[in-house]
PDB file as gemmi writes it, atoms N, CA and C in Angstrom:
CRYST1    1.000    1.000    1.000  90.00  90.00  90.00 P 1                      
ATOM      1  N   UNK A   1      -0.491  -3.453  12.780  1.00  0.00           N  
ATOM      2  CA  UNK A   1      -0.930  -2.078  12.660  1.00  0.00           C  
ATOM      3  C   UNK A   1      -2.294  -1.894  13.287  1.00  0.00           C  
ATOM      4  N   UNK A   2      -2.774  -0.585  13.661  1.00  0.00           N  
ATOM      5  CA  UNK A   2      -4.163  -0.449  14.350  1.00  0.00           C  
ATOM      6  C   UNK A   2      -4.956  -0.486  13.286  1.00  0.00           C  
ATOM      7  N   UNK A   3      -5.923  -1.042  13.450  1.00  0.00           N  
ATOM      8  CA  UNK A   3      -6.822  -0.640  12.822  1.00  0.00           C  
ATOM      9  C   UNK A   3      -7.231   0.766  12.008  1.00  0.00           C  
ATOM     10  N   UNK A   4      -7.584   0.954  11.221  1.00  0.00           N  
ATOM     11  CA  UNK A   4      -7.488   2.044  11.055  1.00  0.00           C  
ATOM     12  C   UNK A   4      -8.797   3.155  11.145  1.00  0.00           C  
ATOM     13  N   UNK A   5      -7.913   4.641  11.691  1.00  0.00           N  
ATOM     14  CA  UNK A   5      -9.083   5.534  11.370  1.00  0.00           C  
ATOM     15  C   UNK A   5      -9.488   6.152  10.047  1.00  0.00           C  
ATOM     16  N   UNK A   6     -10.216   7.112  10.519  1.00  0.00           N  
ATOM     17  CA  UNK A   6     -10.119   7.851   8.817  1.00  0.00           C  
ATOM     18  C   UNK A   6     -10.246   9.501   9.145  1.00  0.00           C  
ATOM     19  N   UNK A   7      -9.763  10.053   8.061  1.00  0.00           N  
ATOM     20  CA  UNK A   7      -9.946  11.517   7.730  1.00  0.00           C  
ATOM     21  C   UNK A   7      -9.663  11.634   6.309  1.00  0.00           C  
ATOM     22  N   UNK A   8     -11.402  12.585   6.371  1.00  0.00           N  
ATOM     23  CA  UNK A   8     -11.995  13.245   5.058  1.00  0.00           C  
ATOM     24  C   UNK A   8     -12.109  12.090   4.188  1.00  0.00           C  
ATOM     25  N   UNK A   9     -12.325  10.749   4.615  1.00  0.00           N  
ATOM     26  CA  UNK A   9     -12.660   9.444   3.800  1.00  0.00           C  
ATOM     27  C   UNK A   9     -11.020   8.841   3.913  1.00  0.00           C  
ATOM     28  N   UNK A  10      -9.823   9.624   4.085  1.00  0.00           N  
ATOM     29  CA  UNK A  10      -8.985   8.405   4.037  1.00  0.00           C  
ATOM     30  C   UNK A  10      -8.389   8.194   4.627  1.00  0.00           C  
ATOM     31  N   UNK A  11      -8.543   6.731   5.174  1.00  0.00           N  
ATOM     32  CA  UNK A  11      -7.567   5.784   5.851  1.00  0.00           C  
ATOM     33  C   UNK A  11      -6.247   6.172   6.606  1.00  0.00           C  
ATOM     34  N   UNK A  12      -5.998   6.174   8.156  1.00  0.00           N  
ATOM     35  CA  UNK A  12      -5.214   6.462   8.535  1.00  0.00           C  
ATOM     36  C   UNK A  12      -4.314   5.281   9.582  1.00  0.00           C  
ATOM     37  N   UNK A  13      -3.505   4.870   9.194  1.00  0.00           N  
ATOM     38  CA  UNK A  13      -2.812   3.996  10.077  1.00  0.00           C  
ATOM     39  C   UNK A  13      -1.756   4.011  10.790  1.00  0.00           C  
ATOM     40  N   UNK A  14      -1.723   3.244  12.243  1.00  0.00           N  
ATOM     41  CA  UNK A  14      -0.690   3.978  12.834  1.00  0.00           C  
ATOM     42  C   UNK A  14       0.172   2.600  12.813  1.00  0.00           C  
ATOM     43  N   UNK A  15       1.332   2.570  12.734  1.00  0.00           N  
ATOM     44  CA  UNK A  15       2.526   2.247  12.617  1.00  0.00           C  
ATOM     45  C   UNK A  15       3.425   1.540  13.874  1.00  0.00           C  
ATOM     46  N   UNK A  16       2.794   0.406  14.397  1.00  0.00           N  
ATOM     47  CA  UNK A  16       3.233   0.249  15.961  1.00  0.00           C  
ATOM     48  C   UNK A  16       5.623   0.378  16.011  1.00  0.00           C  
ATOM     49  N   UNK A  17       5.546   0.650  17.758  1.00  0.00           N  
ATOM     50  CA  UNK A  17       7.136   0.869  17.375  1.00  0.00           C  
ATOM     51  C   UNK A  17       7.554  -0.453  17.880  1.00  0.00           C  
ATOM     52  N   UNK A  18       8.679  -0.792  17.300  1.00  0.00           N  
ATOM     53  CA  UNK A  18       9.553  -2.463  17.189  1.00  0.00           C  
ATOM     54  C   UNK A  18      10.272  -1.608  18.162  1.00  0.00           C  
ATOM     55  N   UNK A  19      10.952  -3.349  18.852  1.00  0.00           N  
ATOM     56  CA  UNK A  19      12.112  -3.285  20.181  1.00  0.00           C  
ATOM     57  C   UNK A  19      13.057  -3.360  18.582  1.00  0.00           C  
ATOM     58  N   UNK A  20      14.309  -2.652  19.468  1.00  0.00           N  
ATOM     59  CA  UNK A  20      15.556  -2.466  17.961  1.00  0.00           C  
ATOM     60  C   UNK A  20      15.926  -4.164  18.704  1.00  0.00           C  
ATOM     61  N   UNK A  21      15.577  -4.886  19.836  1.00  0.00           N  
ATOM     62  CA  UNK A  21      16.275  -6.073  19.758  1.00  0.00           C  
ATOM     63  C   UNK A  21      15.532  -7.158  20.527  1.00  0.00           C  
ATOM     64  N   UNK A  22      15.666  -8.090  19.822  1.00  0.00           N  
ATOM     65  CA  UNK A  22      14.273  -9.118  20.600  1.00  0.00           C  
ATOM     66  C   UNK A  22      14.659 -10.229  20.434  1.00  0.00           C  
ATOM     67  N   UNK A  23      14.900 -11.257  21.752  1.00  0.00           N  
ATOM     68  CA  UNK A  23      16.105 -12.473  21.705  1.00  0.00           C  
ATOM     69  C   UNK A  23      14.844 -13.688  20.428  1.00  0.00           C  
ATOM     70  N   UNK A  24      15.650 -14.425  19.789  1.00  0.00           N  
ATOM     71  CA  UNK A  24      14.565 -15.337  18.883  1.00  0.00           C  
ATOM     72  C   UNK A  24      14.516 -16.480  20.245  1.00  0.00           C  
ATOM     73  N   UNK A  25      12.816 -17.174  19.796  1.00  0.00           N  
ATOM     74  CA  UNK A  25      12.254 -18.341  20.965  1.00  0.00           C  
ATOM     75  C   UNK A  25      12.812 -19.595  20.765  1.00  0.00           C  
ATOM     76  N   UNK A  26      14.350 -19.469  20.667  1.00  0.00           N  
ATOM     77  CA  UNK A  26      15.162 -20.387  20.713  1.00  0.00           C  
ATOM     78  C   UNK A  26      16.452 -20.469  20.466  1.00  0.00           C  
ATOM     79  N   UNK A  27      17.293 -21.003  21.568  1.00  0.00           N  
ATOM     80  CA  UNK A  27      18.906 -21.264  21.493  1.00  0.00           C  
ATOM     81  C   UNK A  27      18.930 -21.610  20.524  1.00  0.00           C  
ATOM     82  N   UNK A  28      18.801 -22.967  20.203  1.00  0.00           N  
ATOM     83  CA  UNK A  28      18.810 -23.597  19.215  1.00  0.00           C  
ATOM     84  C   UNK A  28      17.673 -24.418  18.993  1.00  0.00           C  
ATOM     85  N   UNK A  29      17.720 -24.657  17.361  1.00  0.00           N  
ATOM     86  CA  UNK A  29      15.958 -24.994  16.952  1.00  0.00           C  
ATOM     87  C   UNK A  29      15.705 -26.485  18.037  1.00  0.00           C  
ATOM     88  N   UNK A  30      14.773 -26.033  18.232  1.00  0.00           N  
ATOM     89  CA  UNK A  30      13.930 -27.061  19.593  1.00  0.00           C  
ATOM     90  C   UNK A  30      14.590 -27.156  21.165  1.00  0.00           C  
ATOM     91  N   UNK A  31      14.999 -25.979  21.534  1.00  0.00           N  
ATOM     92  CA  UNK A  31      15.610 -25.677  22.751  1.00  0.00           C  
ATOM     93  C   UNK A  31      15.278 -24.708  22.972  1.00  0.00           C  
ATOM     94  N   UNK A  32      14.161 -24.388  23.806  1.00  0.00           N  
ATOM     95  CA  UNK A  32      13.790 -23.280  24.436  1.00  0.00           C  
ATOM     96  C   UNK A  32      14.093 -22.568  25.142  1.00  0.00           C  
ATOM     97  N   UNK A  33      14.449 -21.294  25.661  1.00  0.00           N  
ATOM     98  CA  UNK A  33      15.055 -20.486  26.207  1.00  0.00           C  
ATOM     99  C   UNK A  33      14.241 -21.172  28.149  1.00  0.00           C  
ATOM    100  N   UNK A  34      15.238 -20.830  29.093  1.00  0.00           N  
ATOM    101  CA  UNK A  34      14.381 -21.279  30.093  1.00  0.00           C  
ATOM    102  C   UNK A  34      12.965 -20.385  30.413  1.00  0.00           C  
ATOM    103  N   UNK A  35      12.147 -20.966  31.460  1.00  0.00           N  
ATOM    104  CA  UNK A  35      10.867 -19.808  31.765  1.00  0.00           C  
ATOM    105  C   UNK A  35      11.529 -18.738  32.189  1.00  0.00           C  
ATOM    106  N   UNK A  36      10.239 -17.372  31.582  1.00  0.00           N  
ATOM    107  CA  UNK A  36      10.675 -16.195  32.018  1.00  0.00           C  
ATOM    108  C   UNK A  36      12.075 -15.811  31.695  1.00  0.00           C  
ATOM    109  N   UNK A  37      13.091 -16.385  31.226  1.00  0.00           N  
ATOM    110  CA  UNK A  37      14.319 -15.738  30.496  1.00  0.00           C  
ATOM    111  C   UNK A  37      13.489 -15.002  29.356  1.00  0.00           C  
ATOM    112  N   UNK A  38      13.373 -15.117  28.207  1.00  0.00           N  
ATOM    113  CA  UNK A  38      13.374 -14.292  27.136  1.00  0.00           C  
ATOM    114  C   UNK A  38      12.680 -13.144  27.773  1.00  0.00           C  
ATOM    115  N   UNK A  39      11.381 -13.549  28.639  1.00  0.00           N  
ATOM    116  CA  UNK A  39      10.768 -11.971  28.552  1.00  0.00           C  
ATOM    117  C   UNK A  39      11.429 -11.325  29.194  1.00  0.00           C  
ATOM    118  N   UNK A  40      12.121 -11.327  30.196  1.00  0.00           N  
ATOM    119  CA  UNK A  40      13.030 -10.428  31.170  1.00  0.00           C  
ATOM    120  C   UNK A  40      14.014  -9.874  30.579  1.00  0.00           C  
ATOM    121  N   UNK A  41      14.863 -10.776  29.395  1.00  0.00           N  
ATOM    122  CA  UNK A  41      15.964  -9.731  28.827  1.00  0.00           C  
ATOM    123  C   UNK A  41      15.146  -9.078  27.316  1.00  0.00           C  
ATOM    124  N   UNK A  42      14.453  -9.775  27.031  1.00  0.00           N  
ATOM    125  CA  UNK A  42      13.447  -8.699  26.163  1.00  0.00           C  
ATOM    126  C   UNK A  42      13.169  -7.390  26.696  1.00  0.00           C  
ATOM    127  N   UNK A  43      12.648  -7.417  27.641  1.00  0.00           N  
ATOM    128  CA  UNK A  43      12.240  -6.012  28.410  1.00  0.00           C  
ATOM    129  C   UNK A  43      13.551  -5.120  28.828  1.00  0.00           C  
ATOM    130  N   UNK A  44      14.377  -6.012  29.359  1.00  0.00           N  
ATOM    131  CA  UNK A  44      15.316  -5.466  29.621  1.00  0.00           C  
ATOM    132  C   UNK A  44      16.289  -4.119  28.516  1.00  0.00           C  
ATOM    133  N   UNK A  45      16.568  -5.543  27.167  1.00  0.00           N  
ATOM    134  CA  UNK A  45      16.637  -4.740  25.822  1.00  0.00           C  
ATOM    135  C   UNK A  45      15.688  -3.383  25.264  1.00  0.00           C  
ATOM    136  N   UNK A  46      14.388  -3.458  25.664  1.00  0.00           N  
ATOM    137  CA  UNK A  46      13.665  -2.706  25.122  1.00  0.00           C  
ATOM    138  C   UNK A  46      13.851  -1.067  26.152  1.00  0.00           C  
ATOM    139  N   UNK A  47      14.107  -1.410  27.413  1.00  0.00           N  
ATOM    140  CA  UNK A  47      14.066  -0.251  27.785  1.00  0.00           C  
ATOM    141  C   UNK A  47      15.869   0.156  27.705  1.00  0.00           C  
ATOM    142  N   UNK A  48      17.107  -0.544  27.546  1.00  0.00           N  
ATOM    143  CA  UNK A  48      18.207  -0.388  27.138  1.00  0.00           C  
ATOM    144  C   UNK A  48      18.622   0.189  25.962  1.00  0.00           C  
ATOM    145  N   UNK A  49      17.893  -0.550  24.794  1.00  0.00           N  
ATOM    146  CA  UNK A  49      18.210  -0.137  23.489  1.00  0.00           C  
ATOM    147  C   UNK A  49      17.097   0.796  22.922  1.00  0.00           C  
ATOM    148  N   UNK A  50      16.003   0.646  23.122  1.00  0.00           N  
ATOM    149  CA  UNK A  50      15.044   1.220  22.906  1.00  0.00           C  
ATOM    150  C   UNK A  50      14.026   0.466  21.532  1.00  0.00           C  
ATOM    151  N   UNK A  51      12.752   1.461  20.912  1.00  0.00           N  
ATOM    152  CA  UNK A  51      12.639   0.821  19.833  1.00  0.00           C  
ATOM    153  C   UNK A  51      12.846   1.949  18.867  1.00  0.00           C  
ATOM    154  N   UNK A  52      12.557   1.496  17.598  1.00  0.00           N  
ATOM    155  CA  UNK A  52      12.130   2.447  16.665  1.00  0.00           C  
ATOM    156  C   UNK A  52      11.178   1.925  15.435  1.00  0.00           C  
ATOM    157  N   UNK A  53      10.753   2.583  14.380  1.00  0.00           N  
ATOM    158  CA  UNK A  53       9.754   2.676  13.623  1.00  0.00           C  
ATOM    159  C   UNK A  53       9.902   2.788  12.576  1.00  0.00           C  
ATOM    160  N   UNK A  54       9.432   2.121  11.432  1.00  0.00           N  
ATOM    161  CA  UNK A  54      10.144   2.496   9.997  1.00  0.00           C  
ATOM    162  C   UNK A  54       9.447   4.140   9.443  1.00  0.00           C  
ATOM    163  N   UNK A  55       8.211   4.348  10.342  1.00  0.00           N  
ATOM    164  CA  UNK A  55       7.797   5.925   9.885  1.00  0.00           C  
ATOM    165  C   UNK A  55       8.317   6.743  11.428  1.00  0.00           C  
ATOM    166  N   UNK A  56       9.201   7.826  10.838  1.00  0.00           N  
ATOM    167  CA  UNK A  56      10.191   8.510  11.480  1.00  0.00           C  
ATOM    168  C   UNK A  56       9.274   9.698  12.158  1.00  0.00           C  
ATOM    169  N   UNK A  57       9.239  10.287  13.183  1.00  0.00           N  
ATOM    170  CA  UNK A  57       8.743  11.380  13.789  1.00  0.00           C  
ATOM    171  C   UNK A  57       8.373  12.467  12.637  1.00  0.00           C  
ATOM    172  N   UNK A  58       7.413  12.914  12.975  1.00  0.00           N  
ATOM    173  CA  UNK A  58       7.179  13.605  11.946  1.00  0.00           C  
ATOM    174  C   UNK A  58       6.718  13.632  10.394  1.00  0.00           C  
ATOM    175  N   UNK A  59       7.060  12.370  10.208  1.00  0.00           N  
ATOM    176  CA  UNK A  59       6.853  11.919   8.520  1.00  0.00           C  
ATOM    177  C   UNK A  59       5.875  10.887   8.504  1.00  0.00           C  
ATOM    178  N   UNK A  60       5.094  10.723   7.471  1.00  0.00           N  
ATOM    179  CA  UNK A  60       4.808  10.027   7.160  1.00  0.00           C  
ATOM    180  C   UNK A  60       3.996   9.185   5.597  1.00  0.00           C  
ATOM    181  N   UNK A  61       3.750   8.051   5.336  1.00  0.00           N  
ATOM    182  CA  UNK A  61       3.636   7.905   4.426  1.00  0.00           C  
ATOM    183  C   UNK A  61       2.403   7.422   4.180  1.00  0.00           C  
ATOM    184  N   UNK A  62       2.423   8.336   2.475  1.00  0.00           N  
ATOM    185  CA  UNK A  62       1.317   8.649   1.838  1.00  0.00           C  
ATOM    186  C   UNK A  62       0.979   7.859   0.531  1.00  0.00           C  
ATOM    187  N   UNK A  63      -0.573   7.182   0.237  1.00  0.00           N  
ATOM    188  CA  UNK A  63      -0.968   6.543  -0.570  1.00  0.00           C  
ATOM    189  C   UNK A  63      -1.918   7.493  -1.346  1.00  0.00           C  
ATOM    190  N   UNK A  64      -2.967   6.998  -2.351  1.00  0.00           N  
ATOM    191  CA  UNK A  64      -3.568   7.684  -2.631  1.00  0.00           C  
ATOM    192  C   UNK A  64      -5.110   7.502  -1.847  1.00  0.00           C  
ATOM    193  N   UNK A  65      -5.121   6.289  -1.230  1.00  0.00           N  
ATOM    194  CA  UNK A  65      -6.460   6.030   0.145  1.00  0.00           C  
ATOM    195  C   UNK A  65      -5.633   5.789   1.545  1.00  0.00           C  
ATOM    196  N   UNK A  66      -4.676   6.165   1.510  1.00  0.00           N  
ATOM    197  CA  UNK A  66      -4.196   5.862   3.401  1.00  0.00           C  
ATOM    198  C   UNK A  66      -3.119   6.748   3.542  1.00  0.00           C  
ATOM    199  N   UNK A  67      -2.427   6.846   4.811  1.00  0.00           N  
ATOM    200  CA  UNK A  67      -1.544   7.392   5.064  1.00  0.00           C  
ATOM    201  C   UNK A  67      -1.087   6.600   6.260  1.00  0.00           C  
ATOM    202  N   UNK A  68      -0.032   6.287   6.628  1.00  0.00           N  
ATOM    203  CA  UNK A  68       0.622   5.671   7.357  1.00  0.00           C  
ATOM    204  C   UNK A  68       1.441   6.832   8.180  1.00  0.00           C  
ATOM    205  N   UNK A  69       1.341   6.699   9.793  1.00  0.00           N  
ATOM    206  CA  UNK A  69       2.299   7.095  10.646  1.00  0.00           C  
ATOM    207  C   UNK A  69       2.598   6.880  11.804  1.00  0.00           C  
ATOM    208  N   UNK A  70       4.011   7.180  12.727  1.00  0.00           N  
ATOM    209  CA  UNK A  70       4.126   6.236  13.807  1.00  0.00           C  
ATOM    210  C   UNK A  70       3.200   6.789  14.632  1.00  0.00           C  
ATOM    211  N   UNK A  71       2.973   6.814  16.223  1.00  0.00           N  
ATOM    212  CA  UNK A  71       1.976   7.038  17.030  1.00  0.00           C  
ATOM    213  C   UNK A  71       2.124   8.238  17.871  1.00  0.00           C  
ATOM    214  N   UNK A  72       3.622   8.731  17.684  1.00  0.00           N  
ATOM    215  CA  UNK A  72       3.748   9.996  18.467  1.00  0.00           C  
ATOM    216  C   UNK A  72       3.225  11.261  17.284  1.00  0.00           C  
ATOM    217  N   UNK A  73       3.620  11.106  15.823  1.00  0.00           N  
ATOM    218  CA  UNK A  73       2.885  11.537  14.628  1.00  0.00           C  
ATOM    219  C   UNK A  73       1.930  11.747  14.397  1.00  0.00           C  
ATOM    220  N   UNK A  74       0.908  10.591  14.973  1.00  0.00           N  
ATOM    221  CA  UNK A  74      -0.488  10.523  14.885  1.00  0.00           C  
ATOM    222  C   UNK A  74      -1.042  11.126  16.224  1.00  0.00           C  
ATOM    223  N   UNK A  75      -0.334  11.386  17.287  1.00  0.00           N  
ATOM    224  CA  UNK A  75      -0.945  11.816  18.659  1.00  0.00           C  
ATOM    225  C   UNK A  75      -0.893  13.596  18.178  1.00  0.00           C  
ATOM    226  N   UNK A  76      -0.047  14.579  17.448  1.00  0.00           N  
ATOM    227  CA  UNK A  76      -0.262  15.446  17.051  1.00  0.00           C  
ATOM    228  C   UNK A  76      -1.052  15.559  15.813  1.00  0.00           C  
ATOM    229  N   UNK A  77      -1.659  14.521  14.965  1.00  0.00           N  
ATOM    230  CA  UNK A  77      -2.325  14.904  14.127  1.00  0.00           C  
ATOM    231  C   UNK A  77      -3.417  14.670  14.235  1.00  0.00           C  
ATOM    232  N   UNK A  78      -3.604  13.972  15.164  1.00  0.00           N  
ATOM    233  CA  UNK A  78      -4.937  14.168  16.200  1.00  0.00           C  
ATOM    234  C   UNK A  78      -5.929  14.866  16.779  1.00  0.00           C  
ATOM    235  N   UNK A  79      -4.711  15.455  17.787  1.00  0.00           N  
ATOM    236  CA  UNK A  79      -5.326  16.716  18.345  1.00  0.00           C  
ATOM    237  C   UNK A  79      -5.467  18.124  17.167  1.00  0.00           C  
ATOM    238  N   UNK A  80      -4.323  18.105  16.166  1.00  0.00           N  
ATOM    239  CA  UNK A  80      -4.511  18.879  15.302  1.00  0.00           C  
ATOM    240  C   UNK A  80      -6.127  18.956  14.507  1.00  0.00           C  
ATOM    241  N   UNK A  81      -6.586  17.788  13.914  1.00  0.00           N  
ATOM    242  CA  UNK A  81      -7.512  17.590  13.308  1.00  0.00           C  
ATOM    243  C   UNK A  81      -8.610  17.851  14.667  1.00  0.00           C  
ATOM    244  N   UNK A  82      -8.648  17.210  15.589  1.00  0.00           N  
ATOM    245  CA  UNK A  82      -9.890  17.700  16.227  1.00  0.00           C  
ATOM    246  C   UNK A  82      -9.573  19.428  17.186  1.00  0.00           C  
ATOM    247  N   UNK A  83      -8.913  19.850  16.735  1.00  0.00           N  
ATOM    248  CA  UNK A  83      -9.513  21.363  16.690  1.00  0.00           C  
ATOM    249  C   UNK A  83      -9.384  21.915  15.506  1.00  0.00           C  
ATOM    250  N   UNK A  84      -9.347  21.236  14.311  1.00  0.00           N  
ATOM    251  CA  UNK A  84      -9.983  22.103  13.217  1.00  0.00           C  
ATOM    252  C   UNK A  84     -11.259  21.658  12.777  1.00  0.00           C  
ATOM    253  N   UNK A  85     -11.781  21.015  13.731  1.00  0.00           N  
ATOM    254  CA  UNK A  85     -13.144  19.531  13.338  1.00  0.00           C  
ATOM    255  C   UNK A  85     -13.098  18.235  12.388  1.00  0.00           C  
ATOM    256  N   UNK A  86     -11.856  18.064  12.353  1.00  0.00           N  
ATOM    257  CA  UNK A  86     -11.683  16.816  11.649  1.00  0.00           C  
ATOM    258  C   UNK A  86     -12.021  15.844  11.993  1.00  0.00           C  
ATOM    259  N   UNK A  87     -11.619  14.834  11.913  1.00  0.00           N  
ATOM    260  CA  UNK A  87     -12.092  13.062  12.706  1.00  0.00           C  
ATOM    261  C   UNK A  87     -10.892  12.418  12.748  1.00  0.00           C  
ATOM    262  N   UNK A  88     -10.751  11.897  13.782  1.00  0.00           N  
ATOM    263  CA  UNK A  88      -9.885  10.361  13.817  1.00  0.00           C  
ATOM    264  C   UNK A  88     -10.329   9.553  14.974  1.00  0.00           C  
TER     265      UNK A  88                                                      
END                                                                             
């Protein structure tokens, strides 16, 4: 997670997004995938399948000192807060 900002004292964190599929660093335990295989079909997967985020567009979740949300969430509550003079 990023580090976090803050507004009005509390804690705001953003929520990085997961590949929905990411090969594990091994065929089998102590057999390494060859060079440059995993990252190529990693990438490959990521722009195929895509990712996603356990905090959903739009939503996000609330503590009583933080709030958690993904980064397209936080890119409008952003700009929201700094034109009402908020901080992040």
């Amino acid at each position: 997670m990023k580090s976090p900002a803050t507004f009005h004292g509390i804690s705001v964190f953003v929520s990085p997004d997961r590949p929905k599929y990411e090969l594990p660093a091994e065929a089998i335990p102590g057999v390494p995938w060859p060079e440059g295989f995993r990252d190529d079909l990693n990438r490959w997967a990521r722009d195929y399948l895509g990712t996603w985020n356990i905090v959903k567009d739009g939503e996000s979740l609330v503590t009583p000192t933080s709030v958690f949300m993904n980064p397209r969430t936080y890119a409008v509550f952003r700009r929201a807060a700094q034109t009402t003079g908020g901080t992040t």
